[in-house]
N, C-alpha and C positions, 0 to 999 in steps of 0.2 A: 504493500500500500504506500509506503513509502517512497520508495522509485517511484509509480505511477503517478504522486502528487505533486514530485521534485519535476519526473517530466512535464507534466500537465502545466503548471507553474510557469515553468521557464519557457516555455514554448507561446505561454498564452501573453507572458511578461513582456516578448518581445514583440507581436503583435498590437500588442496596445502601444508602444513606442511607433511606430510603424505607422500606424491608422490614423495614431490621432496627432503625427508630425504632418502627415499630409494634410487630415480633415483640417488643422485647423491654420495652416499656411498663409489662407487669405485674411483673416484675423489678426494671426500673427504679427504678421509684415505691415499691415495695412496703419495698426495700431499704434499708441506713443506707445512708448517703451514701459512707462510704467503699468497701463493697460496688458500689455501682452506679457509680461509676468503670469497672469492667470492661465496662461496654456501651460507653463510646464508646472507651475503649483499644482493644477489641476491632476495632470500628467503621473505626478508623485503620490497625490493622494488615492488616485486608481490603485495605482500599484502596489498603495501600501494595503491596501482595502483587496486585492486581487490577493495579496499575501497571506491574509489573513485567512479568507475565504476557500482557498483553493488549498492553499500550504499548511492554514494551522495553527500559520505565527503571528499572534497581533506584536502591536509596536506599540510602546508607552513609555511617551518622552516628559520628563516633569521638571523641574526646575526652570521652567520658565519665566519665572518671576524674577532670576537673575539676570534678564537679557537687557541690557543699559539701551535707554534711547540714545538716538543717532548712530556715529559711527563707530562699529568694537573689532577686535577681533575673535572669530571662532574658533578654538582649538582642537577637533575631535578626535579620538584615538582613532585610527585605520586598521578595521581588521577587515571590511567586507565592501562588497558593491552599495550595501544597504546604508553604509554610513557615509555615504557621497550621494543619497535620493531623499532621506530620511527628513534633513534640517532644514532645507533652505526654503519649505512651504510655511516657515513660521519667523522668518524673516523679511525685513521689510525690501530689501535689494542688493542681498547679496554678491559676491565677488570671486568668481574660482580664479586661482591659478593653474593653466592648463598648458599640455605640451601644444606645440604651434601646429601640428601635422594635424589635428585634432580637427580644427578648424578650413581644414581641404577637403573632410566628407562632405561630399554632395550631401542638403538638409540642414544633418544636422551640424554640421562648419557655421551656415547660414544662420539658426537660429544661437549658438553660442556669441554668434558676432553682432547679433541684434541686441544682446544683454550686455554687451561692452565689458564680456570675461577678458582674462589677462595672459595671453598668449607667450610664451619663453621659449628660446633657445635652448634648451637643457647641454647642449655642446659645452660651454662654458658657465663653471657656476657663479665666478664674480660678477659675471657680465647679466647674469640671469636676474641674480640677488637684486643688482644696482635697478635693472626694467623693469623689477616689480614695482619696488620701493617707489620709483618715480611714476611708474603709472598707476601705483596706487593712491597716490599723494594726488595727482591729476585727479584719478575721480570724485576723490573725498572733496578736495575742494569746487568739485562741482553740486554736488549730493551727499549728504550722509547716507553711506553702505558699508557695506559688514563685510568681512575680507573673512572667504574658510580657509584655516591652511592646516593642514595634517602635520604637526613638528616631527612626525618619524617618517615622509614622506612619503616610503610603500606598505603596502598592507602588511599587518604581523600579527601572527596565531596570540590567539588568549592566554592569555600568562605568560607569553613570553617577554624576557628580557628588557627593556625600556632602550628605545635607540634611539633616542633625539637628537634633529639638528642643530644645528648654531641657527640657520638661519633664520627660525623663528624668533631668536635674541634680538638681530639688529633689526627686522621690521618692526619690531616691537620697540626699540631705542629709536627708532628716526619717527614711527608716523604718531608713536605722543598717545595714544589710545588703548582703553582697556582688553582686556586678554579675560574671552570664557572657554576656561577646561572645560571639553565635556567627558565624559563616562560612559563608557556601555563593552560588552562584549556580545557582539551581533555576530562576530567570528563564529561563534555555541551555534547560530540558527543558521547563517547564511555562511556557511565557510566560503575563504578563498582557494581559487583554482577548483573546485568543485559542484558540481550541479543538486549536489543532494540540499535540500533545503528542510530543516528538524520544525515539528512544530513545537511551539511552546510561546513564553511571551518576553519579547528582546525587551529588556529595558536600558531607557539610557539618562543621562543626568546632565543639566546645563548646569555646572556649579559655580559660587560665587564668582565676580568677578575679579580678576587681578591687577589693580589701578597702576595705571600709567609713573613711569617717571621712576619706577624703581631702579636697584642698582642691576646690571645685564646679571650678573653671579645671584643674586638675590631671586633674580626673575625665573633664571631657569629651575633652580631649586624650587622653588613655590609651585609654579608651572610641573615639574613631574613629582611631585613630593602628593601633592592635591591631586592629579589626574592620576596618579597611581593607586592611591588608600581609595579612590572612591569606585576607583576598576576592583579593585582586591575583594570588597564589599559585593559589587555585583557577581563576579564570580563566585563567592560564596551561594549567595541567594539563588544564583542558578544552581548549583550542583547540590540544593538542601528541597529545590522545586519536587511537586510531586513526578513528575515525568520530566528526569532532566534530557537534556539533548548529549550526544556522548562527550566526553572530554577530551581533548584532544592530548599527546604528551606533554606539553608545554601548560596546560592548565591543569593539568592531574601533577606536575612537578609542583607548582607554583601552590597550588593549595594543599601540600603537604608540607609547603614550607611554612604557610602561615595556622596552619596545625599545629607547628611545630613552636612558632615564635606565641600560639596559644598557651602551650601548654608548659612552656617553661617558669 
């Protein structure tokens, strides 16, 4: 049953991407920019609702009471596809940073470039770092919007190891604006590289935010010190659920360590 929903799921997921980039095209395009937002909010809330329905897995995001008006930044852990659809329908005009090649798929190139995402050469990282910063600074002072950036850059299994960039230090040092950790291990329901999808219910966490102007050594401490204890937590709560999803090595390692840092 499980394969059959993971297929069913993934086959039906990408069809909705598909139908309703075409259907709603003329909309789209047609529209101001903060109007045509509602296609891909839209877009995400299917999905999340197709996920649910079809796979198993509801989604319950809370701490949204921490999200700062105007412009912040989002910091989410990256373990799954799901934490790159999940957040940005509860945001008022969010900001990806996205590889350049991205944006040459016929569609959907077209609509990332409507939303005025932030395209990078990943060839070079100084050079990458320096186009963000500066065109993120462009938009901000066009609009307050919310810049997502994942500080461990690719996806990473639940419980594994903490691998943070630097680069989310200096965007945080140049653009002057607060920083929200979030929390979840979606890794448990939506793994990477795999199509099996577990049902159960992902939850994830907006936690306080981290005010501007701190010291860069101060910052990143806070930043994985807080985005770790509040993963460590979730993890727990999955694997104590009544029907947990399996655990992968790196989460079956990771909470027998904090078993351990229990019990002592």
């Amino acid at each position: 049953m499980l394969l059959i929903r993971s297929l069913a799921f993934n086959f039906v997921f990408y069809v909705n991407l598909i139908v309703q980039m075409i259907l709603w095209t003329p909309y789209y395009f047609l529209s101001p920019r903060h109007r045509a937002w509602f296609v891909p909010k839209f877009w995400s809330r299917t999905s999340m609702w197709l996920y649910d329905k079809i796979a198993g897995t509801k989604s319950e995001i809370t701490g949204q009471e921490n999200l700062p008006e105007g412009s912040f930044i989002l910091a989410p852990k990256h373990q799954s596809f799901w934490d790159a659809i999940a957040f940005f329908p509860l945001l008022q005009d969010p900001i990806y940073i996205l590889k350049r090649e991205l944006t040459w798929i016929p569609f959907f190139g077209w609509y990332i470039l409507k939303m005025r995402m932030i395209p990078v050469d990943r060839g070079s990282r100084s050079k990458a770092l320096k186009a963000v910063v500066a065109a993120t600074k462009q938009e901000l002072a066009r609009n307050p919007r919310q810049l997502i950036i994942y500080p461990e850059g690719t996806r990473r299994a639940p419980g594994d190891e903490p691998a943070y960039k630097y680069g989310i230090v200096e965007i945080y040092a140049q653009l002057g604006i607060p920083v929200v950790p979030v929390a979840h291990v979606a890794g448990l329901y939506w793994p990477r590289r795999k199509f099996l999808r577990y049902p159960g219910t992902i939850k994830a966490r907006f936690l306080p935010p981290i005010p501007p102007g701190l010291d860069k050594q101060e910052f990143m401490e806070r930043l994985i010190g807080e985005t770790e204890a509040a993963c460590d937590q979730l993890l727990v709560e999955a694997s104590n659920a009544p029907n947990p999803p399996p655990m992968p090595p790196t989460a079956v390692k990771r909470l027998s360590e904090l078993a351990s840092d229990t019990s002592a």
